[in-house]
N, C-alpha and C positions, 0 to 999 in steps of 0.2 A: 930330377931323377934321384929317387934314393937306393941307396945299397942295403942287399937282403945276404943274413948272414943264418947261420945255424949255431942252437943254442941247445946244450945238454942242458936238460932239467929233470931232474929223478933218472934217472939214466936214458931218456926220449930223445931223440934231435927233434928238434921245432924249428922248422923256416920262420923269422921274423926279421921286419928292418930295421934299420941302425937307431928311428927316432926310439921305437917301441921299445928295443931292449935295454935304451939306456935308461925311460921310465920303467922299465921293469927290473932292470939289474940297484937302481936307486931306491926302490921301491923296497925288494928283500934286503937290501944292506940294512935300511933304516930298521924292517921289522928285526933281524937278529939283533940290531945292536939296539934295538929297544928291551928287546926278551932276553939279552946277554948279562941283562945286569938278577938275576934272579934265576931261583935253582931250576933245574930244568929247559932253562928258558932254549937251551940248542937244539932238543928235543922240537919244543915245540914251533919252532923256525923252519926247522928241516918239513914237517907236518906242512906248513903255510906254503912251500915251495912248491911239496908234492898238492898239494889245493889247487895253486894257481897251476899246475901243469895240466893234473885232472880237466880243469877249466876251459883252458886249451885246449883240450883234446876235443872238450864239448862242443868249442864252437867253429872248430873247423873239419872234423873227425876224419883226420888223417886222408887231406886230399889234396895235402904238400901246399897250399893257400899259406902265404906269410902271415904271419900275426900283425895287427896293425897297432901304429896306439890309441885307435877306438877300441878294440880291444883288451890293452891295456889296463886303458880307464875303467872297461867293465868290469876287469876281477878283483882294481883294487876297490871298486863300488861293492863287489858282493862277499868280499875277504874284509874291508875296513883299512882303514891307516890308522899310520901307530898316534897319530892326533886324536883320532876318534875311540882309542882305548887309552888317549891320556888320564882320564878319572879313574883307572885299573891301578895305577902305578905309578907313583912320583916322588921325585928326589926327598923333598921337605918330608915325605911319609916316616923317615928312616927314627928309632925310636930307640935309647940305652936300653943293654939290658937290663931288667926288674934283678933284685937278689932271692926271689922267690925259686920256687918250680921252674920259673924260663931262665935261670940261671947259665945251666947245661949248654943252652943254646947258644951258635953262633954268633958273634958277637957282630952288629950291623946291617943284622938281616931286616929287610924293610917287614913293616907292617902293611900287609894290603888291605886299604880301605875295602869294605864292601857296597855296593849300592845296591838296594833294593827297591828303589823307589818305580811303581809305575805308573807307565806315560803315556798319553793316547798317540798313538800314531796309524796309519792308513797298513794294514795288511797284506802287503802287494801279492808276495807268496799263494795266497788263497784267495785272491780276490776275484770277483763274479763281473764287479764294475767299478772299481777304483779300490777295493778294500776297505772303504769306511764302516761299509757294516761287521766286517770282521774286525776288524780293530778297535771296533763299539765294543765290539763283544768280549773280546778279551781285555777290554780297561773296566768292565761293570761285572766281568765275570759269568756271562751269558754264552750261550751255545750262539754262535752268528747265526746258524739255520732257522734259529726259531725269531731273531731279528729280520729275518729275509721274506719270512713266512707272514709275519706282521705289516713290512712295509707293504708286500706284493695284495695283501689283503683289502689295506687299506687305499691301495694306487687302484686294483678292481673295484672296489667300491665309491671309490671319488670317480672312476671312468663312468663305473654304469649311474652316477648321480647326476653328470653332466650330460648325460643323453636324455633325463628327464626333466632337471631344472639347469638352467644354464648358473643358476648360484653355487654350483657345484665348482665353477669355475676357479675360482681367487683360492679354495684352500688345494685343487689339483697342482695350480703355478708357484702357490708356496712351499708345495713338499717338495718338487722338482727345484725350486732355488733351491732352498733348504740345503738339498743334498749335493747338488752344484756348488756352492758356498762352502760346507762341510768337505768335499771333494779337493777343492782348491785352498781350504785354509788350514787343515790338520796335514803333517806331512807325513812322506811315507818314510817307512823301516826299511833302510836299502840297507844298514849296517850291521855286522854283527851286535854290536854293543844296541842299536836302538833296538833289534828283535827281544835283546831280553827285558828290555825298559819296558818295550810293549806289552812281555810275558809276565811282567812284574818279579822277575828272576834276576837274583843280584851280578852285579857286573864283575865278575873276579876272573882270572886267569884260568881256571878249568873251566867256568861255564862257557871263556869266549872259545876257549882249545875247541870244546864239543861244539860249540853251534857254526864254527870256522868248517871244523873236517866234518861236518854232520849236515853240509849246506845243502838238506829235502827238504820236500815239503813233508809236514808234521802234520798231525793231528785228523780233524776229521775230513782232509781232504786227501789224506793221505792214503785211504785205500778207496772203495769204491763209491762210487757217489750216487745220494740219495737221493728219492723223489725229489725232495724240497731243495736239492742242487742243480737236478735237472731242470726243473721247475722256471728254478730263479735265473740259469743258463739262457732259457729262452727267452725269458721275460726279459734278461740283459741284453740279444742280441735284439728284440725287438725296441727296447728302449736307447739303443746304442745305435739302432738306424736313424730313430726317432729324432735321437739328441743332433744325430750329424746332420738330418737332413734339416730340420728346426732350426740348428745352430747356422748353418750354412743361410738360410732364408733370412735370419735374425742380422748375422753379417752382411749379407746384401743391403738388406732394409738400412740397416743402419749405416754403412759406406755410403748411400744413395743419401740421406736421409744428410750427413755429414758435410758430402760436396756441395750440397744444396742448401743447408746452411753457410757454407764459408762462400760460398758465390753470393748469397743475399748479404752477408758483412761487406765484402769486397764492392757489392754494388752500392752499399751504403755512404762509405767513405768516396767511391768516386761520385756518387752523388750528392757531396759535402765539398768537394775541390775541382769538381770537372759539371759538365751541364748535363748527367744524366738524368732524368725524372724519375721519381716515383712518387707523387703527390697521386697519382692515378689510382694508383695500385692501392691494394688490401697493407701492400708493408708502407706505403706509403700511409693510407690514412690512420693504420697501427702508430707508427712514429710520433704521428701531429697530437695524439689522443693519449696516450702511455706515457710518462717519465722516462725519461735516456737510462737514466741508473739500472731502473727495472729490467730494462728491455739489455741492458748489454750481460747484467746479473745472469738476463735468463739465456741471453747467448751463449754467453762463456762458459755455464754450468752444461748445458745441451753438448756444446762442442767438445767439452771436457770427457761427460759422462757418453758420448759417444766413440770418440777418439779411446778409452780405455774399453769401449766394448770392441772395438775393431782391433783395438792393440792386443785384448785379452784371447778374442778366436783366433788371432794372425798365430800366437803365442802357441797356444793348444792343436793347432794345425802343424807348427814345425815341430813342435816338441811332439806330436805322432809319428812324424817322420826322422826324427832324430836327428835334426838338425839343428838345433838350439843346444843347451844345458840347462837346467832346471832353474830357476829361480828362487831363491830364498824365500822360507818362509812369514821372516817379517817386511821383506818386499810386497810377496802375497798380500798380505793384510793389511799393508798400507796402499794398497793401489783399492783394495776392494772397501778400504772404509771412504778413501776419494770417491768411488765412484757411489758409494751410497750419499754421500754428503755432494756430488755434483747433482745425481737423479733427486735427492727430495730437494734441493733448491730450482732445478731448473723444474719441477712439478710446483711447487708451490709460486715460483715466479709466475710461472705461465698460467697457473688458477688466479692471481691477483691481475694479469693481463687479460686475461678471459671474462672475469669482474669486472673491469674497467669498461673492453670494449662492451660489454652488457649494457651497462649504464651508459655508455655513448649511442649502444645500436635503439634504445629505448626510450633516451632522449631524440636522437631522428624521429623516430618513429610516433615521441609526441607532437615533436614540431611540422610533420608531413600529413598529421593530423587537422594539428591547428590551420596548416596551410589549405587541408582540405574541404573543412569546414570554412576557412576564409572563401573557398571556390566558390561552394556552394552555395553561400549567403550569398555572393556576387551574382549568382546565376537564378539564386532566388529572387534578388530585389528585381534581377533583370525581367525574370519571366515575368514575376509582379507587372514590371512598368509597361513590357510586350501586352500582357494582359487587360494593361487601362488603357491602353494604345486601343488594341485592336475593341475593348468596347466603347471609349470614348469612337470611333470609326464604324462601328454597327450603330451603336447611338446616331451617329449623324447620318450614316447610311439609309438607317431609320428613318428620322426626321425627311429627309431626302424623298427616300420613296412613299409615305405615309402623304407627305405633300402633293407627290407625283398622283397617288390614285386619289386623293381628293380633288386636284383638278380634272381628274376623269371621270371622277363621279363616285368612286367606289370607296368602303371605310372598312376598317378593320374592327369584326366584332369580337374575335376570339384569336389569340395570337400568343400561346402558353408554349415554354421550351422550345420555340423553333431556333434550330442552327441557320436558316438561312430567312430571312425574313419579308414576305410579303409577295416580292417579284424577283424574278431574275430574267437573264438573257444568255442567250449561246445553244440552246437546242430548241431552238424553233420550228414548229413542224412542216415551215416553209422552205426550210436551209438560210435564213434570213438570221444570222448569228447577233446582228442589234436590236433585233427585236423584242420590246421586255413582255412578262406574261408572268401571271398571280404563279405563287411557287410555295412550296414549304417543306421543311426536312427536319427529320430527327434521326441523329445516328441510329438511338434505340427504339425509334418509334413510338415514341412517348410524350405527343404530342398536339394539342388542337390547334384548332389552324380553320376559322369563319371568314370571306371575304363578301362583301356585301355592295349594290348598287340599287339605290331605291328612284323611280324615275315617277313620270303623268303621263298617264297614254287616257286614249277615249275608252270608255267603256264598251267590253265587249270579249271576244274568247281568241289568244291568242296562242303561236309556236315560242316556246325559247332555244336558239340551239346554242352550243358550243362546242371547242374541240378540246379536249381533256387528257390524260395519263394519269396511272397509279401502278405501283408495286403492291396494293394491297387492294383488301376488301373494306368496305364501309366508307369509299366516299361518292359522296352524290352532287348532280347539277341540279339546283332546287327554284323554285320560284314561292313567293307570299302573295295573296292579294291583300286587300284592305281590310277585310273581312278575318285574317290569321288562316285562309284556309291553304294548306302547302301542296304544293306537287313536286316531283321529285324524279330523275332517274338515275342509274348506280353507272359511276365511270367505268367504262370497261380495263378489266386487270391484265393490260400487256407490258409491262414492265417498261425496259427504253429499247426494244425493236419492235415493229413492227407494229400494227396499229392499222384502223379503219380506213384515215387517211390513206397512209400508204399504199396498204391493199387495193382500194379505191382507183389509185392513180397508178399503180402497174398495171390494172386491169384492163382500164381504159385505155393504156399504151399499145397492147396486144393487139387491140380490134384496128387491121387496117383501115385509113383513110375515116373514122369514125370521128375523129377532133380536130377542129381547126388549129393553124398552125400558131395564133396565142396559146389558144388553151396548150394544147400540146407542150410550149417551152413551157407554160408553169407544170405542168405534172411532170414534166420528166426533172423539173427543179424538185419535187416534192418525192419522185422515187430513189434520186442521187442522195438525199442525205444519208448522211451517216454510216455512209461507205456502201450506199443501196441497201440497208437493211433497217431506215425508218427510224423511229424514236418512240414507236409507242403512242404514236396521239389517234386519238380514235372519237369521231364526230358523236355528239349525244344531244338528241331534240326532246326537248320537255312539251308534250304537248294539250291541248282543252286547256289551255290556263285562261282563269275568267276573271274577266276583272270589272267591278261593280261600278255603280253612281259614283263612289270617290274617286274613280280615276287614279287610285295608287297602287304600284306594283315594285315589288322587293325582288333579286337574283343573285345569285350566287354562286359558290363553292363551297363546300366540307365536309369534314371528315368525323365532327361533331353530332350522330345521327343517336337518336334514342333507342332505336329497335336495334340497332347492328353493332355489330364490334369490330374496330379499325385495327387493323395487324400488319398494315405496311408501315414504310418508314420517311417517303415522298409524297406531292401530288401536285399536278401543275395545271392549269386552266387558262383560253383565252379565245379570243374570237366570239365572246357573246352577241349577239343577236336575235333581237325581239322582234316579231312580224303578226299581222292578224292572218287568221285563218277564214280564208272566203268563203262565203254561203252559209254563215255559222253564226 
């Protein structure tokens, strides 16, 4: 609990408590007995009193609220201490009198340096967004308005360049560091004495008397304000939403971005002394492939230049709310050349990381190569050797059946591109699946395919028949005599349903009591194929075949015709049978 006492100041009572008025009663002693030593100086003490009462009155304006010592703090912030008009006035000044003209003059009287020298400092007084551009303007001797008007030109015209090329990018982020940088490294004029450094107006005891009891605002913000104030007003409160809401997201990213770093350290080291893995992981094969050196370089600069970005918004957050004290401004500027020399190390570390992993991901990527070319040569020789398999096995399947129709009687005169060769078995147009029968196929139909059986009959005129299939046109069941003279008829085109047979033999099923009970099981064997819907074989009689004194006759199949053109892609043959025709 502290004790609240009342204080005469210029003839006011002021409610304050015990800490406040003993910095405030120490405060005025020190300025009189600073100003006591030099003519006038009670004068101007008594002045600094009525200021600081003034002050007071400002910030509480008589609503009996004690004065606090934040309060305090702030008048002797906006009045100065007698530290801060030590280059005004000092003992070593003190200087004999000359035997000239200053003869006359009291003897002891200090000489007061003058300083004229001016200093850049941030303009608080008039400031639109930190005062940088005002206090540009007054250290180059420039109107700030027309510095505001410049920047604001050139921020509209980087915005509308990044809505048409995104290369507008990198010089919008530079002005906005730029000025962010300039913000936090140039300090401000909270003092009498640095307002005139800033003004470039010498620091003597009248000019600090007048800018002490003269604490307005000056110049051109002083009366009413211009377009290009108003202007720059909005443009600051829109760039001051901008900066908090950015800066806020930038903080986030970056506290997120931080913990997540020092948890991947943390996971490192216990997986250095404990049996945690990361040989799995992306940090794990980063590790095995990067240099240690690099990789903690690049750590520790990230964690660094992180850490002073999170310490720096945390900063700028309290000290909005005024809960901090400012920071020096060569603290400023050594934390902000850290953080530039942690950002281009952990940037350049991470590009030589980045490097690396390239030439590691590149060399995988040759070796997954090599391995897959190893595949595929494997899969190549393989297919290769499947390839002389399966024809060294048509070769012999060949030999096989080429034998098989020689002992039947039959030769193979034409046999170009067939996929299947000669004969097969399994759709028999009996339902009889071991039964073989002349065959031939081309996927594309590009294909001849002659099967031949030359026999001795008597001479005389006889029927050839057989039962046949094709998916195309132009093949026929043929017969020669001795003589070269051919006859021929064209297999009927039913593809693999359906068919003469079949038709034949449902037909016959229909007519009751029509078949004896043999015939009957074979036809109903020859309607069940193929799930009753036949295979296409269809009966074809070649008939008048005449055959002379030599007693030689030729039969067949093919799809090899001179007049016709073959456009299937199959054709299958068997059940030949030669008979004479009686009375003929």
């Amino acid at each position: 609990m502290k004790k609240n006492i009342a204080v005469n100041i210029s003839g006011v009572l002021y409610p304050i408590d015990e800490d406040a008025y003993e910095l405030l009663k120490r405060y005025l002693d020190n300025m009189r007995a600073y100003f006591s030593r030099q003519e006038g100086g009670k004068e101007i003490a008594d002045d600094i009193e009525s200021r600081a009462a003034e002050l007071m009155g400002e910030l509480h304006g008589g609503n009996n609220t004690p004065v606090t010592i934040e309060d305090v703090q702030y008048i002797i912030n906006r009045i100065g201490s007698p530290e801060e008009l030590g280059g005004v006035y000092d003992d070593d000044a003190r200087t004999e009198p000359s035997s000239g003209a200053d003869a006359g003059e009291e003897y002891g009287m200090p000489e007061v340096p003058v300083r004229a020298v001016k200093k850049l400092y941030r303009d608080v007084e008039h400031k639109i967004l930190g005062g940088v551009l005002a206090g540009l303007g007054y250290y180059i001797g420039v109107n700030p308005k027309w510095l505001r008007l410049l920047v604001i030109i050139l921020a509209l015209m980087t915005l509308t360049g990044i809505l048409a090329l995104p290369v507008f990018v990198p010089p919008f982020l530079f002005i906005m560091t730029l000025y962010i940088v300039c913000w936090a490294a140039i300090p401000a004029a909270d003092t009498p004495a640095q307002r005139l450094e800033m003004r470039g107006e010498p620091v003597n005891i009248d000019n600090l008397r007048d800018e002490i009891l003269n604490d307005t605002p000056t110049g051109d913000n002083a009366g009413g304000r211009t377009f290009i104030d108003g202007f720059g007003r909005m443009v600051s409160f829109l760039f001051k939403s901008f900066f908090y809401v950015s800066g806020a997201v930038v903080l986030l990213i970056s506290a997120v971005i931080l913990i997540g770093l020092l948890v991947y350290i943390c996971w490192y080291l216990l997986s250095s002394i404990g049996n945690v893995g990361i040989k799995d992981t992306e940090l794990g094969q980063m590790m095995s492939v990067c240099p240690l050196p690099l990789l903690w370089l690049c750590c520790i600069s990230m964690v660094v230049a992180l850490a002073l970005t999170v310490g720096f918004g945390v900063y700028v957050f309290m000290r909005s709310m005024k809960r901090v004290i400012a920071i020096s401004t060569p603290v400023i500027l050594g934390c902000v050349i850290a953080w530039v020399v942690a950002v281009v190390l952990s940037i350049g570390s991470w590009v030589q990381i980045a490097h690396i992993m390239r030439i590691n991901r590149l060399e995988l990527d040759r070796m997954r190569v090599e391995q897959r070319e190893e595949r595929r040569e494997k899969q190549r020789k393989l297919a290769e050797d499947q390839k002389k398999r399966r024809e060294q096995i048509n070769e012999n399947r060949n030999r096989e059946q080429l034998k098989f129709l020689e002992e039947q009687g039959w030769r193979a005169v034409k046999n170009r591109n067939l996929d299947a060769h000669y004969m097969m078995s399994g759709e028999h147009y009996s339902g009889n699946k071991e039964r073989f029968y002349l065959d031939a196929y081309n996927k594309s139909g590009d294909m001849t395919y002659e099967v031949v059986r030359t026999v001795k009959v008597a001479p005389g005129i006889y029927t050839l028949q057989a039962v046949a299939r094709t998916d195309g046109n132009g093949c026929e069941v043929f017969a020669v005599n001795g003589a070269d003279k051919r006859y021929a008829v064209d297999v009927p085109v039913c593809g693999n349903k359906g068919g003469s047979v079949w038709a034949d033999a449902k037909k016959a099923l229909e007519v009751p009591d029509s078949v004896v009970l043999p015939d009957r099981d074979r036809l109903s064997a020859l309607v069940r194929v193929n799930r009753s819907k036949g295979y296409g074989w269809s009966r074809v009689a070649v008939n008048g075949i005449k055959v002379g004194a030599d007693s030689v006759l030729t039969y067949g199949v093919t799809n090899d015709v001179v007049s016709k053109t073959w456009d299937g892609t199959w054709l299958s043959a068997t059940a030949f049978e030669l008979s004479p025709e009686h009375g003929r």
